[in-house]
TORMARNU-630316 format. One record per residue (C-alpha): x, y, z. Coordinates in Angstrom, 1 decimal, padded with zeros to 4 digits. Layout:
# residues N
+--------+--------+--------+
|     c1 |     c2 |     c3 |
+--------+--------+--------+
|      X |      Y |      Z |
...
+--------+--------+--------+
# end
This chain:
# residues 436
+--------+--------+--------+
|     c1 |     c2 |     c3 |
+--------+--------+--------+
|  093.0 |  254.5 |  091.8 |
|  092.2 |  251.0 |  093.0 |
|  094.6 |  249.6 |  095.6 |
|  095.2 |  246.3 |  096.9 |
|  093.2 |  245.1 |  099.4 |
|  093.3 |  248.3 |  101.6 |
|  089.9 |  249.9 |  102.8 |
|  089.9 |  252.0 |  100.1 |
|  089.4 |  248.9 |  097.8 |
|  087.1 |  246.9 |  100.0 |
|  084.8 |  250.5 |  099.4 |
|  084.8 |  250.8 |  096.1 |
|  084.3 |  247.1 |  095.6 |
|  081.1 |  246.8 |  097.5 |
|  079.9 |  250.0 |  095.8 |
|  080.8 |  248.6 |  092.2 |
|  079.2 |  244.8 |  093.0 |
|  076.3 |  246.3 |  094.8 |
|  076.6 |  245.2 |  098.2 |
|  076.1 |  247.4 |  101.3 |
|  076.5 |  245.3 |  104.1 |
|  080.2 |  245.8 |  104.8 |
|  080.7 |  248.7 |  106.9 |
|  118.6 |  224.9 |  099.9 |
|  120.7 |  224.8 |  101.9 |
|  123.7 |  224.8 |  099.7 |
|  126.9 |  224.9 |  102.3 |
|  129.8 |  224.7 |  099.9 |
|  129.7 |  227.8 |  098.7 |
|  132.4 |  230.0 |  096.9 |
|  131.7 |  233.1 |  099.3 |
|  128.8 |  233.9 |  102.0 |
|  128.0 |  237.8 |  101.4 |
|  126.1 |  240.3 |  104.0 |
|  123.5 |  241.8 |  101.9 |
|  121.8 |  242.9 |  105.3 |
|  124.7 |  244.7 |  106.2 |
|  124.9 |  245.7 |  102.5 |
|  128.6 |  244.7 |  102.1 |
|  128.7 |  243.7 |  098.4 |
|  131.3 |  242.0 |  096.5 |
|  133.5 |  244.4 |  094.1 |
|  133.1 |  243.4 |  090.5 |
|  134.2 |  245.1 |  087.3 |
|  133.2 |  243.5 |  083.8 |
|  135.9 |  243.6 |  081.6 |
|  135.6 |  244.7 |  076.8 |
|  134.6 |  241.7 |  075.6 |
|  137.8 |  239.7 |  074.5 |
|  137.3 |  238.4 |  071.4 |
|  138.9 |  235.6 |  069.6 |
|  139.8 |  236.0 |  065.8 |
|  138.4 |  238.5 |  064.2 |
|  134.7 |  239.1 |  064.7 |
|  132.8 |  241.9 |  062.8 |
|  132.4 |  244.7 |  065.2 |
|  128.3 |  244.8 |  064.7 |
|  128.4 |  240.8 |  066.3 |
|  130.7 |  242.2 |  069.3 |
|  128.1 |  245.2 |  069.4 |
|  125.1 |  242.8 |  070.1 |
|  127.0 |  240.6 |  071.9 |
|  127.9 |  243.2 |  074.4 |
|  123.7 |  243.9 |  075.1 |
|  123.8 |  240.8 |  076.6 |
|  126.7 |  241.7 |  078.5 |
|  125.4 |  245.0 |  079.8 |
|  121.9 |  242.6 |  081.1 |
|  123.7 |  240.8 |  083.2 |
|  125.9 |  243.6 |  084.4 |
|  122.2 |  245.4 |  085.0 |
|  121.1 |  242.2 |  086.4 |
|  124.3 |  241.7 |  089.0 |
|  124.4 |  245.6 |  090.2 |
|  120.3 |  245.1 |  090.9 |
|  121.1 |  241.6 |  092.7 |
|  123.0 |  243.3 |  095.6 |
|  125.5 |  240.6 |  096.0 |
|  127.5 |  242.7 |  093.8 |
|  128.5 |  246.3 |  093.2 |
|  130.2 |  247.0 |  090.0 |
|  133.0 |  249.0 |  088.9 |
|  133.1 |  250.9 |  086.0 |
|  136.3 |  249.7 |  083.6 |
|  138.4 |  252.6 |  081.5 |
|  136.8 |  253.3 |  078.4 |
|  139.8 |  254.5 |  077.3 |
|  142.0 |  251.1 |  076.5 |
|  139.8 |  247.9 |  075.1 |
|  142.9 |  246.0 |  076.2 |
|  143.6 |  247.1 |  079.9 |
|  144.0 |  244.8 |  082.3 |
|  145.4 |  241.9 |  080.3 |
|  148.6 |  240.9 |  078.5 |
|  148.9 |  238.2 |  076.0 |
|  145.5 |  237.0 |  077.0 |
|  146.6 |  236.5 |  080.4 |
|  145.2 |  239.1 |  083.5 |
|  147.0 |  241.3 |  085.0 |
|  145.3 |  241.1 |  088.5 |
|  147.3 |  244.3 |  089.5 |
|  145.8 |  246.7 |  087.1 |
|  141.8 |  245.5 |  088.1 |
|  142.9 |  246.0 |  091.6 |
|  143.7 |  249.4 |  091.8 |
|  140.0 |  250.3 |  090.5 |
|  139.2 |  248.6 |  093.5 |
|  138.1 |  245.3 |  092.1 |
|  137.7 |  242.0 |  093.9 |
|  136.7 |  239.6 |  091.1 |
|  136.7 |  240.2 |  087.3 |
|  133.9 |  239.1 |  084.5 |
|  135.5 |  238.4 |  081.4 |
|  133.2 |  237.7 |  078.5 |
|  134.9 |  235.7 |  075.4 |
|  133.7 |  235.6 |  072.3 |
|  134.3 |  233.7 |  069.3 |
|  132.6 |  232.6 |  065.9 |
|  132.4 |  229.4 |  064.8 |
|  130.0 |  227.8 |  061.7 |
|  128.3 |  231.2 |  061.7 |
|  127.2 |  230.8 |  065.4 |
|  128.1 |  233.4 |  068.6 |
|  129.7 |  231.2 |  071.5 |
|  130.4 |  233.2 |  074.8 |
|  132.1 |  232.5 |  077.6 |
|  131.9 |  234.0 |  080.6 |
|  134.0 |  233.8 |  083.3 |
|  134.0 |  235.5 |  086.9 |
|  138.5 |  235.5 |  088.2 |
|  139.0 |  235.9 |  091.4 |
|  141.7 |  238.4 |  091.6 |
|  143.2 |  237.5 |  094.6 |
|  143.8 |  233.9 |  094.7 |
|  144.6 |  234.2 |  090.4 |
|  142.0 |  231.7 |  088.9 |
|  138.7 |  231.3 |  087.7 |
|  136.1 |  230.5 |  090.4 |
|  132.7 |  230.7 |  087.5 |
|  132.8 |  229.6 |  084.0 |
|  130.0 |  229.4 |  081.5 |
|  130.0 |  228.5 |  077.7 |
|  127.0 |  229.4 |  075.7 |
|  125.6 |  229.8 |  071.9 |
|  124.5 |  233.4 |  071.9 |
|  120.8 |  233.7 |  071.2 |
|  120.6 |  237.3 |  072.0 |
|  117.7 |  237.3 |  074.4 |
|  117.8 |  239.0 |  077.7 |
|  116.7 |  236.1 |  079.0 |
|  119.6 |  233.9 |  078.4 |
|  121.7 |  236.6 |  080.5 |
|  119.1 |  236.8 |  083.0 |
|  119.5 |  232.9 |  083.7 |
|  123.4 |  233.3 |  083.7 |
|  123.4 |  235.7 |  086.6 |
|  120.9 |  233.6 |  088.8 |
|  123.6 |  230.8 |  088.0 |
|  126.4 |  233.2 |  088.8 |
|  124.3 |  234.2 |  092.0 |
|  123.5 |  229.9 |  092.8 |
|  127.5 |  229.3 |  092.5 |
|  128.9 |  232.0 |  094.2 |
|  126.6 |  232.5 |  097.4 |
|  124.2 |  229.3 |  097.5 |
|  121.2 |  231.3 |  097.0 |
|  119.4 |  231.9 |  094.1 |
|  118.7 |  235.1 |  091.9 |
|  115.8 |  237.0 |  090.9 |
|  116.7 |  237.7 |  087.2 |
|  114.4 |  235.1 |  085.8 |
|  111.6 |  236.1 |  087.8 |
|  108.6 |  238.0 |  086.4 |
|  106.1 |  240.5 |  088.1 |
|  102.1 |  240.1 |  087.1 |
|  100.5 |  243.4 |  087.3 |
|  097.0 |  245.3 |  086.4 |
|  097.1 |  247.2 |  083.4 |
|  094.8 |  249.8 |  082.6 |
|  092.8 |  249.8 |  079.6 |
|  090.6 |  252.8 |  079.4 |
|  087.9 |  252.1 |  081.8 |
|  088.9 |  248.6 |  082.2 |
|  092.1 |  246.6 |  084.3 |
|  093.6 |  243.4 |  082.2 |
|  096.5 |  241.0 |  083.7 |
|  099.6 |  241.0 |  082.3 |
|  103.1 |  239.9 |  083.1 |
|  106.4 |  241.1 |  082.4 |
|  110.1 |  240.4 |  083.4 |
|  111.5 |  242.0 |  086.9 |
|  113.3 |  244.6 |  084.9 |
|  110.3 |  245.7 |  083.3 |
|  110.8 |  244.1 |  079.7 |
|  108.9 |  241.6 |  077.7 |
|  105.6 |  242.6 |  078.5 |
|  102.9 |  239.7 |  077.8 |
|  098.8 |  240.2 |  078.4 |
|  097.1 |  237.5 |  080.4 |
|  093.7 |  238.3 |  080.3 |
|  091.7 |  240.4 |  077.8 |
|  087.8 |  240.0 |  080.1 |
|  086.8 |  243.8 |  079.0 |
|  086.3 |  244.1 |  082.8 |
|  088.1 |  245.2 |  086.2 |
|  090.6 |  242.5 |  087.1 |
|  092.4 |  243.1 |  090.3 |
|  094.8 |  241.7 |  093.0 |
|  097.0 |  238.9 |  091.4 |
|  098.5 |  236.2 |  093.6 |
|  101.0 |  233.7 |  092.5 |
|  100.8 |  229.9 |  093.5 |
|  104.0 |  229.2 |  095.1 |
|  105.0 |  227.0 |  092.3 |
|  104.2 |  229.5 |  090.2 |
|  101.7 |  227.7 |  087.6 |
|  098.6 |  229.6 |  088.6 |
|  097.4 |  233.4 |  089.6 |
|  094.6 |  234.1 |  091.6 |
|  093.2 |  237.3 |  091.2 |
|  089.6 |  239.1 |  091.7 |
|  087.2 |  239.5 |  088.3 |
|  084.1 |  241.7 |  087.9 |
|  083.1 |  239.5 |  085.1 |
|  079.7 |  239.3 |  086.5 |
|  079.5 |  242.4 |  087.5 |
|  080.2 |  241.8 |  091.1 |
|  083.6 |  240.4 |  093.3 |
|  084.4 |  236.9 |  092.5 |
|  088.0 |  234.9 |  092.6 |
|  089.5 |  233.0 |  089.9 |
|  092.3 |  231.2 |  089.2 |
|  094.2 |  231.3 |  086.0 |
|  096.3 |  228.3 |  085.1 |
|  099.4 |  230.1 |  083.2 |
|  100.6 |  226.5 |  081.6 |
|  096.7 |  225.3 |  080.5 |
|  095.6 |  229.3 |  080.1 |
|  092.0 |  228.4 |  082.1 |
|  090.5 |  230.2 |  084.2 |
|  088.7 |  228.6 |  087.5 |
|  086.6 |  230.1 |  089.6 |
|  087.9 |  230.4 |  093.6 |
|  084.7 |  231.8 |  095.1 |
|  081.6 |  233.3 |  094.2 |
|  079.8 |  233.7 |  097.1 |
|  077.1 |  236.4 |  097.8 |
|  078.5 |  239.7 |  098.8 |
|  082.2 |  240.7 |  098.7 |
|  084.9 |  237.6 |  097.2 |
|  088.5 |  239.6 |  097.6 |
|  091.8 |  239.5 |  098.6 |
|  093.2 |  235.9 |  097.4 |
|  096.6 |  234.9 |  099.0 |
|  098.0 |  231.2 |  098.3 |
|  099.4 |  229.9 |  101.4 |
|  103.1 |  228.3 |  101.1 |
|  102.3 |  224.7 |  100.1 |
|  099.9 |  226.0 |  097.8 |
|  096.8 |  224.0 |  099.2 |
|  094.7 |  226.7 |  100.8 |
|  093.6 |  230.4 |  099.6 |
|  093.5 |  233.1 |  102.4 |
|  090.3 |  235.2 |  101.1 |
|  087.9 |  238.4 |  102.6 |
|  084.6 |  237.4 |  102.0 |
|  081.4 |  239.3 |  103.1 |
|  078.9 |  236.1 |  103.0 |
|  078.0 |  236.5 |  106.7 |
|  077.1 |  240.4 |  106.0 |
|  080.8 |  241.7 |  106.8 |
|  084.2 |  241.7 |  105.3 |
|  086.2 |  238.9 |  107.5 |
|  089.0 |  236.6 |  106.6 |
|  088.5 |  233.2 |  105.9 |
|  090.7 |  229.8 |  104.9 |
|  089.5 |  228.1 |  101.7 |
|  091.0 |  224.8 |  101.1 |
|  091.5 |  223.6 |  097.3 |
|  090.8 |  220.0 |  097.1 |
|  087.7 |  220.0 |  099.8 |
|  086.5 |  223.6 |  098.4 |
|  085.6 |  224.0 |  101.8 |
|  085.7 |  227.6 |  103.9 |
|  086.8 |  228.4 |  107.4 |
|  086.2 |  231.4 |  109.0 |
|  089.0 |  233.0 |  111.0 |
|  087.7 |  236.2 |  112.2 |
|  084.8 |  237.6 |  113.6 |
|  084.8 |  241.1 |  114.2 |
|  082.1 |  243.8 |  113.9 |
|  085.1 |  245.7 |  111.8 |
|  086.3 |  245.3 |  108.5 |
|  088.7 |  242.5 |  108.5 |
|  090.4 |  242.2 |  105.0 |
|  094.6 |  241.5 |  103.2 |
|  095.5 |  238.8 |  105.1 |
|  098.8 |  237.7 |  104.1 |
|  101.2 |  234.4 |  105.0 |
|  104.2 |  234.4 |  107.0 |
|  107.1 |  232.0 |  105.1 |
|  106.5 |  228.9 |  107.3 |
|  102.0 |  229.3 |  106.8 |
|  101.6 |  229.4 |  110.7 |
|  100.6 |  233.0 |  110.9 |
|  098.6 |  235.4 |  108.7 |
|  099.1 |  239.3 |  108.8 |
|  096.0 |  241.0 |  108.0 |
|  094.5 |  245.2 |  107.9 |
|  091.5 |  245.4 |  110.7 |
|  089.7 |  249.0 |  111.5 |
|  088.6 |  247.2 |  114.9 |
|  090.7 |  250.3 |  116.4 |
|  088.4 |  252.9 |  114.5 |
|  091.0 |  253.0 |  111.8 |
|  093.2 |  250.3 |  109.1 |
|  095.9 |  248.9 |  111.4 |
|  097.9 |  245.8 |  110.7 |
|  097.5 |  242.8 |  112.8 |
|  098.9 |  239.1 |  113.2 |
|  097.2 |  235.9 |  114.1 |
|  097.8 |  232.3 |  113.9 |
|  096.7 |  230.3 |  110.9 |
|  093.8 |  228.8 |  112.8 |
|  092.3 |  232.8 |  113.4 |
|  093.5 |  232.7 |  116.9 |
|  096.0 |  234.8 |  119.0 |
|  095.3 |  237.8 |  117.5 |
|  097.2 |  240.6 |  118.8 |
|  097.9 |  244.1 |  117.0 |
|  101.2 |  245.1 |  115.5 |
|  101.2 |  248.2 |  114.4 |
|  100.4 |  251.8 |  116.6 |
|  102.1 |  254.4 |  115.0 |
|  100.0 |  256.5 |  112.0 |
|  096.1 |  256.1 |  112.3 |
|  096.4 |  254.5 |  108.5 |
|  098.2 |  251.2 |  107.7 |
|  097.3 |  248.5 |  105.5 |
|  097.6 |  246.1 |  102.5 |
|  100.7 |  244.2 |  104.7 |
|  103.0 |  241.9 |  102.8 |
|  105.5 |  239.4 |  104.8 |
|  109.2 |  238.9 |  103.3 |
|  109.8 |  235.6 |  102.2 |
|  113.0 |  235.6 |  104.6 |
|  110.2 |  236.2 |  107.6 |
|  112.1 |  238.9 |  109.7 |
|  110.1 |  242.0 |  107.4 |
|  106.6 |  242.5 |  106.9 |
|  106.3 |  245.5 |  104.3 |
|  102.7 |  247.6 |  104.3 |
|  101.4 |  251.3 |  103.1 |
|  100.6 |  254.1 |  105.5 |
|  099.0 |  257.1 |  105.1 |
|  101.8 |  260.2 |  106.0 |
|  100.9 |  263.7 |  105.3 |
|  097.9 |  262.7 |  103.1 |
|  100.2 |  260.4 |  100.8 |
|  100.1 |  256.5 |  101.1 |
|  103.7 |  255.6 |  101.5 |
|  105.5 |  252.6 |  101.6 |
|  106.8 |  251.1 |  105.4 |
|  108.6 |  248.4 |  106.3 |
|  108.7 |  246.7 |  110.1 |
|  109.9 |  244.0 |  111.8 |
|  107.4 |  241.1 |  112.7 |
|  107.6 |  241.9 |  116.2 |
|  105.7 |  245.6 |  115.6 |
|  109.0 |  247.7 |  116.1 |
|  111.8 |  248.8 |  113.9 |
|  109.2 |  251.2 |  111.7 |
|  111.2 |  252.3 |  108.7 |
|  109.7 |  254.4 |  106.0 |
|  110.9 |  253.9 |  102.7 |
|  109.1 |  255.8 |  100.2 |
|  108.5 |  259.9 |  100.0 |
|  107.7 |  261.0 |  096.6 |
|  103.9 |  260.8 |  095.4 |
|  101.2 |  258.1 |  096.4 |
|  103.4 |  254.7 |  096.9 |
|  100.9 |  251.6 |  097.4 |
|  101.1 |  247.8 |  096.6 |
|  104.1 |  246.8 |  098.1 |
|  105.4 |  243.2 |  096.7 |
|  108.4 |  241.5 |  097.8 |
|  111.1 |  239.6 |  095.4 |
|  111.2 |  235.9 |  096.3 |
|  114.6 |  236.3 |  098.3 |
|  113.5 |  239.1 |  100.5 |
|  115.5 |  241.8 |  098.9 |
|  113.9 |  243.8 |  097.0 |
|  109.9 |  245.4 |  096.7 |
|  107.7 |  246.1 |  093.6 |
|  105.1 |  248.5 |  094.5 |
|  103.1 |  250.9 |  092.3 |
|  103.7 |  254.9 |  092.0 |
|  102.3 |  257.8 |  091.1 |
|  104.6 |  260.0 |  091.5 |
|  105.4 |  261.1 |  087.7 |
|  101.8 |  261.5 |  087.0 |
|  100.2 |  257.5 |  086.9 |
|  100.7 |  255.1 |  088.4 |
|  103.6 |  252.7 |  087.1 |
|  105.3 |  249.7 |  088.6 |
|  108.7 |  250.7 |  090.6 |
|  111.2 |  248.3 |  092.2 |
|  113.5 |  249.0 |  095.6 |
|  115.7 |  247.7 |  097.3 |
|  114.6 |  246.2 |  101.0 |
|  116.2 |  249.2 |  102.3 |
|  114.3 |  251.8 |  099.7 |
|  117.4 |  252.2 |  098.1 |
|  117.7 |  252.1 |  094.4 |
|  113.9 |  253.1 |  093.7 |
|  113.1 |  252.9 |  089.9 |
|  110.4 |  252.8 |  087.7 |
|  110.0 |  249.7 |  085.3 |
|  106.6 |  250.8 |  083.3 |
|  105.5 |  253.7 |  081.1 |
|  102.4 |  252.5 |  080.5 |
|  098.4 |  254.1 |  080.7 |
|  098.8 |  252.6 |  084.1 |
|  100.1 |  249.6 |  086.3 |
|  099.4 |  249.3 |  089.2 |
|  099.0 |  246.0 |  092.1 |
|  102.3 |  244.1 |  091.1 |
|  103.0 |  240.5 |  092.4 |
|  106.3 |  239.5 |  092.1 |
|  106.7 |  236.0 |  091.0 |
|  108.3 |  232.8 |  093.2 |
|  111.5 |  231.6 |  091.7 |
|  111.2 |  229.8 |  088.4 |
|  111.3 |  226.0 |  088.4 |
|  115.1 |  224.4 |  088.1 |
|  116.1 |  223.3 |  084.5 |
+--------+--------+--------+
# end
């Protein structure tokens, strides 16, 4: 199996291309939760409540929605949900009114209530989020149902923006490879593993996708020409650009934060190093120089410093240096295999694979070297991505056989698969959408 930008990669690429040489701020805010100290808010969703009578297939479709965003909220970890009685549709309110008391004793802080009612042969919802201690609504959203998951998606990120000042993750997507027999195409899907969409159909290998931070563009590697090269696909236009395609190895693309330079391993000099390539000049600067394979350099949030994998030791370790290649200094010294390192957007995490026991698993560390956490035992774990807040991980798995695309939580909690596909595999999770 490929992997990203590891030294199993940079191997196989050189043998495949034919090259030898490398050896907001928001302060008013409803409530501030601890997701670090994983102290979520406790939410139950109420039967929908509907108004007049509505044919029981509309409150059946209605309620997929409804169980999205419950998904959606529960995956979020601002929230953890409670599961209402099945038994009684009605419990919990009287003549349309709450009855605080009764959601309480399940344990319930706050209480979604979705409405629904018909009117000139259209679904409108509303959803509202009561705070059961202070007796009122603190969220309330009216919308014409158009029963896509997406419309639920964008009502918990707007839950999420309201009731913490941060925003959600359930409108972001994940770009991925997908195999196709001998070949690997781009595609994209949602972060819960729905609405699949190709990106590229190049009858090649297409590796390593990287999203501008405005998320308009991927950059990803191409054997179109039957060797390494970087492009750039524009996702609004659908053109493809080429980055670099420079003798030797062209690998590892990673945007940097304002989207104006491209992080790259190239092998032009006769080795795999890291260089800076800046978009308007198309001009390259070299930041290491190193006898050893330098190669996955990644940004930190505020583009000062770059994390990279170097074997200068005699094996893959991670290192950190400044944005300029200097002040290099190694980070990681336990395991005699780690690479393919990924910084969290928050900037206190850097998440990267290491070989334990023969398997690559997925680690996690503070940028400082220390606090080593593994967080994933089960089958080869490789191609860790983070979500755009810092909370969660995409990485690929091959622990049911091949590889599919998997989400967890910062903590490796909640570990799930997302694919059943021939195989996925290098996910990169997108930046937040754009705001309506």
């Amino acid at each position: 199996m490929m992997r990203k930008a590891n030294l199993i990669t940079i191997y196989i690429i050189l043998l495949l291309s034919g090259t030898t040489s490398c050896a907001v701020a928001q302060t008013d805010v409803y409530l501030k939760l601890s997701t670090s100290e994983r102290r979520p808010i406790e939410l139950v969703v109420s039967p929908i409540q509907a108004q007049g009578k509505i044919p029981r297939e509309t409150v059946a479709k209605v309620k997929e929605i409804i169980d999205v965003l419950s998904d959606d909220l529960a995956f979020s970890l601002y929230f953890q949900l409670i599961e209402p009685p099945d038994s009684d549709p009605g419990y919990g309110f009287k003549k349309g009114q709450v009855l605080a008391g009764s959601w309480q004793l399940l344990g319930a802080k706050m209480l979604l209530i979705p409405e629904l009612r018909t009117e000139k042969k259209q679904e409108h919802l509303k959803i509202r989020i009561y705070d059961l201690g202070v007796g009122r609504d603190i969220f309330t959203k009216q919308i014409v149902v158009d029963h896509s998951r997406g419309q639920a998606h964008r009502i918990c990120d707007e839950i999420i923006k309201t009731l913490t000042g941060e925003n959600g993750v359930a409108s972001t997507r994940i770009a991925f490879c997908q195999k196709h027999g001998q070949n690997k195409e781009l595609a994209v899907l949602d972060y819960d593993g729905h609405n699949l969409q190709k990106l590229t159909a190049l009858s090649t290998i297409n590796l390593s996708p990287d999203w501008s931070p405005d998320g308009s563009r991927l950059a990803f590697i191409s054997f179109q020409r039957n060797r390494t090269e970087i492009y750039s696909l524009d996702m609004r236009a659908w053109k493809l650009q080429a980055i670099s395609q420079v003798e030797g190895l062209n690998t590892s693309p990673a945007w940097s934060p304002d989207g104006k330079k491209m992080a790259l391993t190239l092998s032009r000099d006769g080795n795999a190093e890291i260089y800076l390539y800046t978009l308007d000049s198309r001009s390259l600067q070299r930041l290491t120089n190193s006898w050893a394979i330098d190669c996955s350099p990644g940004w930190s949030p505020n583009g000062r410093e770059l994390v990279f994998t170097s074997d200068r030791p005699g094996s893959p370790q991670i290192y950190l240096m400044d944005a300029d290649g200097s002040n290099i200094r190694r980070l990681t010294y336990q395991g005699n295999y780690n690479t393919s390192p990924v910084w969290s957007p928050k900037g206190d995490k850097i998440a990267f694979v290491s070989r334990i026991n023969g398997l690559f698993q997925i680690c996690a560390m503070n940028v400082t070297g220390d606090g080593y956490t593994q967080l994933t035992y089960e089958g080869d774990n490789e191609d860790p991505s983070w979500s755009p807040d810092g909370l969660h991980l995409a990485f690929s798995s091959s622990r049911t056989g091949s590889s599919q695309l998997w989400l967890m939580h910062w903590d490796g909690s909640g570990q799930k698969a997302v694919t059943n596909l021939s195989g996925a595999l290098m996910p990169a999770w997108s930046p937040f959408p754009p705001t309506p």
